[in-house]
N, C-alpha and C positions, 0 to 999 in steps of 0.2 A: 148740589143739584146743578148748579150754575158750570163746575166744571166737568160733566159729565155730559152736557149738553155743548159744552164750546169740544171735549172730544170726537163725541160725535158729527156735530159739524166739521172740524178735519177730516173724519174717517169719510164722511160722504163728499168734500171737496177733493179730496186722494183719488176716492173712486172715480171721481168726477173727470179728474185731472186724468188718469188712466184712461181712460173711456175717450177722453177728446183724442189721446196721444195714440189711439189706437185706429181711432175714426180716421185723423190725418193720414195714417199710414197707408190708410186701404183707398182713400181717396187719391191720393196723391201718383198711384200706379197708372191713375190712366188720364193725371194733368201732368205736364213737363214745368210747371212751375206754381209751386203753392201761394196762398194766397199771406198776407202777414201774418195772422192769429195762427195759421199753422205754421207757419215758420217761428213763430213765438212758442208755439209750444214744443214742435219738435228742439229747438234750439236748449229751452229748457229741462225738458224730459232727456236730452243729450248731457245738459250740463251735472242734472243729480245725479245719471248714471254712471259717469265718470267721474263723480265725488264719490258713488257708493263702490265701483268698481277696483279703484286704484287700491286702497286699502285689503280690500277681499282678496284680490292677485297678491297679494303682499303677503298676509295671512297665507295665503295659501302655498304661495313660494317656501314659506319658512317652514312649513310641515316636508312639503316636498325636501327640501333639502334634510330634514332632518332626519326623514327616511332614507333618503340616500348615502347620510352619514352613517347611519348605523348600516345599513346590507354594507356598508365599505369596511367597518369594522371588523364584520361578521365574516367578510370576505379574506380580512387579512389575517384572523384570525386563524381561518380556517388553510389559508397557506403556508401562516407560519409552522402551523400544526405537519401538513405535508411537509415541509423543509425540514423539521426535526425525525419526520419521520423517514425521509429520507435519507442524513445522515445517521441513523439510527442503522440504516438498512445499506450502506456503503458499508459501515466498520465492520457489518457482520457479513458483507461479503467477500472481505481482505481476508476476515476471518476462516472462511470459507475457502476461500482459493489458499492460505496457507496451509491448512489442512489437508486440503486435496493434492496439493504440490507435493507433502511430505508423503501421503499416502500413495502418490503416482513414484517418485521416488521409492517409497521401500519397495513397493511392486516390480522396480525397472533392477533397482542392486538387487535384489534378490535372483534374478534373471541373468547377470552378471558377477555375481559372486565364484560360479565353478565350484570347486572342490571345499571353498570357504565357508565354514560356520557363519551364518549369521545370528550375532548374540544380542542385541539390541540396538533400536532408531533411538538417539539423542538430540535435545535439544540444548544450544551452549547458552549457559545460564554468566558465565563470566569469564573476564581474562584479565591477567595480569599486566601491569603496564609497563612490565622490563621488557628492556630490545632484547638482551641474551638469556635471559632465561624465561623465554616465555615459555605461558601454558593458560590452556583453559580447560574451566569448569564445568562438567556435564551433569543433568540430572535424572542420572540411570547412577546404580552401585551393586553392592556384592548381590543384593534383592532381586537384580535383573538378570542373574548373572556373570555381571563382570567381577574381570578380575584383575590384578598386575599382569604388567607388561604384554597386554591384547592390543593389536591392531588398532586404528582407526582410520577412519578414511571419509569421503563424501561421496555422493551421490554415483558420481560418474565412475569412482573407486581411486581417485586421488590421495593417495596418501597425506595423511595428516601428521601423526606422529602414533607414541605409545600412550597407555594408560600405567603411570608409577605412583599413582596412592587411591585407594577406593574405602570408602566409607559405605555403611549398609543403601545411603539413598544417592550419592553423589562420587564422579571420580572426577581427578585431576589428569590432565593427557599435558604431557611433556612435546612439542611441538616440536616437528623435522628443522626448524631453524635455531634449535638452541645448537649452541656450539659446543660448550662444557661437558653435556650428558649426554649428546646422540650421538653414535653410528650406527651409520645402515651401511649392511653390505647389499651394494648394489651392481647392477649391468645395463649399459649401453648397449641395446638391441641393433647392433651391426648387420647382421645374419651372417657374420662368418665365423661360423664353427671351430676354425682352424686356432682362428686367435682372438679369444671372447674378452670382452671388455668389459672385467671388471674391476670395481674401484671401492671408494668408502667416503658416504654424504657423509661430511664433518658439521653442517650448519652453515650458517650463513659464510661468504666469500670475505666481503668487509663489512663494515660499519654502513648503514646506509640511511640517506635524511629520507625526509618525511613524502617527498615526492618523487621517491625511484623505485624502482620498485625489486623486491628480494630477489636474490640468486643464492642457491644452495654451489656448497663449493665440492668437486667432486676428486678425492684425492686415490694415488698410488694405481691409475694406470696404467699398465704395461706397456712398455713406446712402441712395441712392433701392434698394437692393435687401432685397427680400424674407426677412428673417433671423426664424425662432421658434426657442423652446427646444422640442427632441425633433428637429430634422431630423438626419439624417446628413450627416456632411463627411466627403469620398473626395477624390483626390489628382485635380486636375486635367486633369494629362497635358502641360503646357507644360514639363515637362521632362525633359530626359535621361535623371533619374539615376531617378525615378518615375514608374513604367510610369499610366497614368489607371487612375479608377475602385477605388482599393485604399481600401479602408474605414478611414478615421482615427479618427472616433469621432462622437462625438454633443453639439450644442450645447447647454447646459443653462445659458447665461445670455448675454445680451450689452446695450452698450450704444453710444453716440456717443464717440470718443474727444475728448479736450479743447479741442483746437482745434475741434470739431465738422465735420472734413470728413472722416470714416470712420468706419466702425463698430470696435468690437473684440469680438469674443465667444471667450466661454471653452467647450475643447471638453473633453469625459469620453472618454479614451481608449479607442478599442474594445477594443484586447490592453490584456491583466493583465498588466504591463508591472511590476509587483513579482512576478511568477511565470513565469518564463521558461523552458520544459523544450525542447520542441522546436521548432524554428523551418527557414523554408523561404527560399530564396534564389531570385532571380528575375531576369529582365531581359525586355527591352522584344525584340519579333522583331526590329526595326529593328537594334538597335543591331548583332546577328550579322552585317548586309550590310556593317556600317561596316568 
């Protein structure tokens, strides 16, 4: 009983204390200086509220912050998500423009081909790591139609080399700079008629390190004909396995060879021939009748 009565005396000294701290307030708007009981109480009513206050900011800080932790989570969360989604959406548009690159390519040699069968677009799945007997590996075979000793070439119709073994899904092409197994008969587009300049790619010139870049060696020239550095050499057409007219590369030096009854010039391969992605397989219309 006794502390239910000393409660309520607090509670009405509380209300009491409220009541004065509120009276002062209203009074004090139209004195410029209070009197001590109200500076006593406003002083005090200043003082609990700034004990009850600083903790509540406190408290209240630390939710804040904790909200702001989390939307920051929620936020990185959600960017890491776009970043993945992002490179997600880069690989498939490499993917994309490679695609599109092969498909604007077979659309463009097809247009470029002339009189040429197109037999199949290849993609080079492998290559061998010899300097003279290179070759690589494509994944087209007898299923696509190929077959021995067809054409191949890139894009632009740069000669590549032949195809010399095919399996039902995959063939091998023997590369214009093996020396051992290639000849092509081929011609220096001079435009003179009179004394055409033709010759025989042997493969590569010399041996060459790892930063110069290939020359195919061009031999048995005629010496009375018309040879400068900058002409194009395309593939003749005297034979079976190369269709005429496929762009070999370009002369960038020549001279008499030693016995002095022919020329020899060294050609710059038209295909990037250390860069091999996709490549096209060919044959001559002819050979279809055979």
């Amino acid at each position: 009983m006794t502390r239910f009565f000393t409660s309520k005396r607090l509670m009405v000294l509380l209300a009491g204390f409220i009541l004065l701290a509120a009276l002062a307030g209203l009074t004090l708007r139209d004195r410029e200086k209070p009197t001590w009981p109200e500076s006593f109480l406003i002083d005090s009513f200043g003082w609990v509220q700034g004990v009850i206050y600083a903790p509540v900011q406190h408290v209240a800080g630390f939710f804040e912050e904790v909200r702001n932790i989390k939307a920051l989570y929620e936020e990185n969360a959600r960017l890491k998500q776009n970043l993945n989604d992002y490179s997600s959406m880069r690989v498939l548009i490499r993917e994309l423009e490679r695609d599109n690159k092969k498909l604007t390519e077979d659309l463009g040699i097809k247009s470029r081909l002339g009189g040429l069968e197109f037999v199949a677009a290849a993609n080079v799945i492998g290559r061998s790591p010899s300097t003279w007997n290179q070759e690589v590996t494509l994944d087209v075979g007898s299923k696509d139609g190929v077959s021995r000793d067809m054409a191949v070439i890139t894009a632009t119709r740069g000669l590549v080399g032949r195809v010399y073994e095919v399996t039902p899904y995959h063939s091998k092409v023997l590369l214009i700079t093996d020396k051992s197994k290639v000849g092509i008969s081929a011609r220096v587009q001079n435009n003179d008629e009179n004394n055409p300049a033709y010759g025989i790619i042997s493969g590569v010139s010399t041996a060459v390190s790892q930063n110069e870049k290939v020359r195919l060696e061009m031999t048995g020239i005629p010496l009375n004909s018309n040879v400068e550095v900058g002409q194009d050499v395309v593939t003749s057409g005297l034979s079976d396995i190369f269709p005429p007219a496929l762009f070999i590369g370009k002369v960038t030096s020549f001279q008499n060879d030693k016995l002095g009854l022919t020329k020899t010039a060294e050609i710059e391969p038209a295909a990037n021939l250390d860069y091999l992605e996709f490549l096209y397989v060919v044959k001559q219309a002819k050979q279809e009748a055979r």
